[in-house]
N, C-alpha and C positions, 0 to 999 in steps of 0.2 A: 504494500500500500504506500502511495507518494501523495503528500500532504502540498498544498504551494499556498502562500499567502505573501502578498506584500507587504505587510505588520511582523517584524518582528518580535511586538509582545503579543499574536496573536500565535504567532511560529512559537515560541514560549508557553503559552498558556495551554495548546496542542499538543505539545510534549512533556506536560505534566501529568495531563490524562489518559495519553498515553501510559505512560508509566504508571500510574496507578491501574488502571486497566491489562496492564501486562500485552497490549498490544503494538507489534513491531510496524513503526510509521515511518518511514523517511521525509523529513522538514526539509523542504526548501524554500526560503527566501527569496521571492521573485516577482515580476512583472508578469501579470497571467496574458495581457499583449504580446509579450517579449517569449514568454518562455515555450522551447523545442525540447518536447522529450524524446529521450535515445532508447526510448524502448516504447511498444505500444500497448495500451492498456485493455482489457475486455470492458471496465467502467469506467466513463469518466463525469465527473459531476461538478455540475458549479451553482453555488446558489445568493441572489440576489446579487452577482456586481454591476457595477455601473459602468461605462465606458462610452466615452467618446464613439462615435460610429464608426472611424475607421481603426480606433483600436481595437473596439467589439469583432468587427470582419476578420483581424488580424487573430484574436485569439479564438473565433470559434474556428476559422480556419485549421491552428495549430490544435484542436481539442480534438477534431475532424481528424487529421491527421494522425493523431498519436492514437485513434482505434485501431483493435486488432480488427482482422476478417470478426464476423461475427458480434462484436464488442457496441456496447450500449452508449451513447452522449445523455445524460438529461442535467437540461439546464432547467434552471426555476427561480423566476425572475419577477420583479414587478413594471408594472407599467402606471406613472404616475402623469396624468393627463395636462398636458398644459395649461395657461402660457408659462414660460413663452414656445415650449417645445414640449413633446415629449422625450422620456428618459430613455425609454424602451417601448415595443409592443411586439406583438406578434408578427405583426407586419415586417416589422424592420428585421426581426429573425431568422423569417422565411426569406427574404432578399437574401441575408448574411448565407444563408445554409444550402443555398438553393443550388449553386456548384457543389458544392461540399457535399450536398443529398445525390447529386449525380455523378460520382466520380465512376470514371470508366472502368468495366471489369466486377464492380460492386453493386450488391442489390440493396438497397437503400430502403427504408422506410420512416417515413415523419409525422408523427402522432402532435396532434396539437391539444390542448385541456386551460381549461379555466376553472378554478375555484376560488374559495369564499373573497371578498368582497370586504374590507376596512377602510372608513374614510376615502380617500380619495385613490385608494392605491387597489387595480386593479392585477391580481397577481395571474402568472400564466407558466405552464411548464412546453416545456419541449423532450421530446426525445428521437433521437436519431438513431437505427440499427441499421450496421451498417452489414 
């Protein structure tokens, strides 16, 4: 299991409970934009980040990328509605995945879901099998 976070006291706080849990995590320190993993995962998971829209294309790309054959994406995200913009939505996911959901050779599938509803923030999951 490969943990990433951009907070190293969240990278900290992660490998406390780990270790009280007795479970082996590998913490990395990083930009979820930026970071290339050198090996690929059967899961990978990200929940609520925020990003710019071409660093979001940028890391659901590399998230895409680091599935193994067979291997699951589920992202789970809010979308908090404008002005002046919005943060996120489905829409702009499907854009970001939409290569990524067809990459050649791979049989791809993209489940879209909405659930409960707080104040203004409309939350939505994604998942991509690849």
């Amino acid at each position: 299991m490969t943990a990433l976070d951009y907070s190293p006291v969240a990278i900290e706080k992660g490998r406390q409970l780990a270790a009280e849990q007795g479970v082996n995590v590998e913490f990395i320190v990083g930009e979820a934009s930026e970071y290339r993993p050198s090996e690929r995962f059967d899961l990978i998971t990200s929940f609520y980040i925020q990003l710019f829209p071409a660093q979001r294309a940028n890391m659901l790309a590399s998230m895409s990328d680091g599935l193994a054959p067979g291997g699951t994406l589920l992202f789970v995200s809010h979308d908090k509605s404008g002005p002046p913009e919005p943060l996120w939505s489905a829409r702009c996911a499907q854009s970001d995945l939409g290569p990524a959901a067809s990459v050649p050779g791979s049989r791809s599938r993209l489940e879209w879901g909405r659930f409960h509803r707080a104040a203004q923030l409309s939350p939505f999951f994604i998942r991509l099998d690849k």
